[in-house]
N, C-alpha and C positions, 0 to 999 in steps of 0.2 A: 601442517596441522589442517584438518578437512575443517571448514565452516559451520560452526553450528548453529547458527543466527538464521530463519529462514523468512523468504516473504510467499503467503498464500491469498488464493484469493479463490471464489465459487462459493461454494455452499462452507461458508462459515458459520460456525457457532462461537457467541464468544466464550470466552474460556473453556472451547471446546479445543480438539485436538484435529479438526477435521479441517476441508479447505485442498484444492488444488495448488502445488506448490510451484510458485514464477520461477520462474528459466533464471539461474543465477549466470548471465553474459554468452549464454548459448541459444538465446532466441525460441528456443524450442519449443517452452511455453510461457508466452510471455500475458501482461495483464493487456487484454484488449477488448479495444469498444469500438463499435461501427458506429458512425453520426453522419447524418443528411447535413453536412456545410449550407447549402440553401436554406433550410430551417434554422441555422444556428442552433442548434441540437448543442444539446448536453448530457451526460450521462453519470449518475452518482453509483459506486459501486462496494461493497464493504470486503476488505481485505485484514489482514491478521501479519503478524508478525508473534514469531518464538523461538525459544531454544530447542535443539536438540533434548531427549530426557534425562537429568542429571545436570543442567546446564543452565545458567542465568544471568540476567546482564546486570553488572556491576554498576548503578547511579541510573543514567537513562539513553535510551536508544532515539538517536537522533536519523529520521525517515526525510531525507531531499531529493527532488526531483532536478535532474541535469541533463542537459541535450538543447538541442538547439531549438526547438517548438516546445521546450518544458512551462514557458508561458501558457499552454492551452491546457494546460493538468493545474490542480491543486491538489492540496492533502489536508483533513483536517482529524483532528484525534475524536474516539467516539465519543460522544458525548449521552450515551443512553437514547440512541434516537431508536425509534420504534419503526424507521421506512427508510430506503434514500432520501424520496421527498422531506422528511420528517428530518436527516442530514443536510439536505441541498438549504433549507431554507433557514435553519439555524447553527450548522455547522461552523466553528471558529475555522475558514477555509484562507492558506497561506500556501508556501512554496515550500516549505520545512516545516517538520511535528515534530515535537519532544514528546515522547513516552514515557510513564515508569513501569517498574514492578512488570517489565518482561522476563520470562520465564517459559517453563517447559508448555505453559496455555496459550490459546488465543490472547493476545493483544488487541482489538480490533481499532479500525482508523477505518478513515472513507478515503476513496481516491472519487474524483471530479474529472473528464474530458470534458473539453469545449470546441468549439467549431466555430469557423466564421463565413460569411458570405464569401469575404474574397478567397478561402482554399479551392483549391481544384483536387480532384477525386485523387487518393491517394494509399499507399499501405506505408505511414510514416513509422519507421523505426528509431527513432532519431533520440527517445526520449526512457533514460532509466531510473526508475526510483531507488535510491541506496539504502542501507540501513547500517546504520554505524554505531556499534556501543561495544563497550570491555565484555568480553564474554570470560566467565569463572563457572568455574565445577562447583556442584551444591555439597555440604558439606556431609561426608561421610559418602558421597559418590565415590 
């Protein structure tokens, strides 16, 4: 059975349908941020998650980040912020989001990079966000 759960990120709208869709373990197109490590740079970014049309997730979709630098990303669920900044500074920001009421719309969430003085210049692949929830077909699909 093909996946119907996706994660997107670009030009989101939420409860829109729109959004570049992340490389599901093919790299291809993956969510990325370039940071100055010397500045300890950080970057807030809004991404989406949804069903295929016809399709929705049963209870709620739980979004973890795993990999070995997954310490330098957080995730926090939207909260109606109006900017990143507007994200960054009040976002509930953890290592895992619980979702509800995903479905064939944008879901939006923020994803967070962070940087440290001590990295050295690098293209870390190291680190993927999941998204895990019962997927079921809408009714009379």
């Amino acid at each position: 059975m093909a996946n119907q759960l996706h994660i997107y990120y670009g030009n989101i709208s939420k409860e829109g349908t729109d959004g570049t869709e992340a490389s599901a373990g093919t790299g291809l197109s993956p969510i990325s941020v370039t940071l100055d490590a010397a500045k300890e740079e950080s970057k807030v970014i809004m991404c989406a998650v949804r069903c295929d049309e016809g399709y929705h997730i049963e209870g709620e979709t739980t979004l973890k980040l795993v990999g070995a630098n997954a310490a330098k990303w957080k995730l926090a669920p939207d909260g109606d912020f109006g900017s990143p900044a507007d994200a960054d500074m009040n976002g509930a920001w953890g290592d895992s989001i619980t979702l509800e009421h995903v479905g064939s719309l944008n879901a939006a969430f923020w994803v967070k990079a962070m940087s440290s003085k001590d990295e050295k210049p690098s293209n870390d692949t190291s680190v993927s966000l999941q998204a895990e929830g019962l997927v079921a077909a809408d009714e009379g699909a």
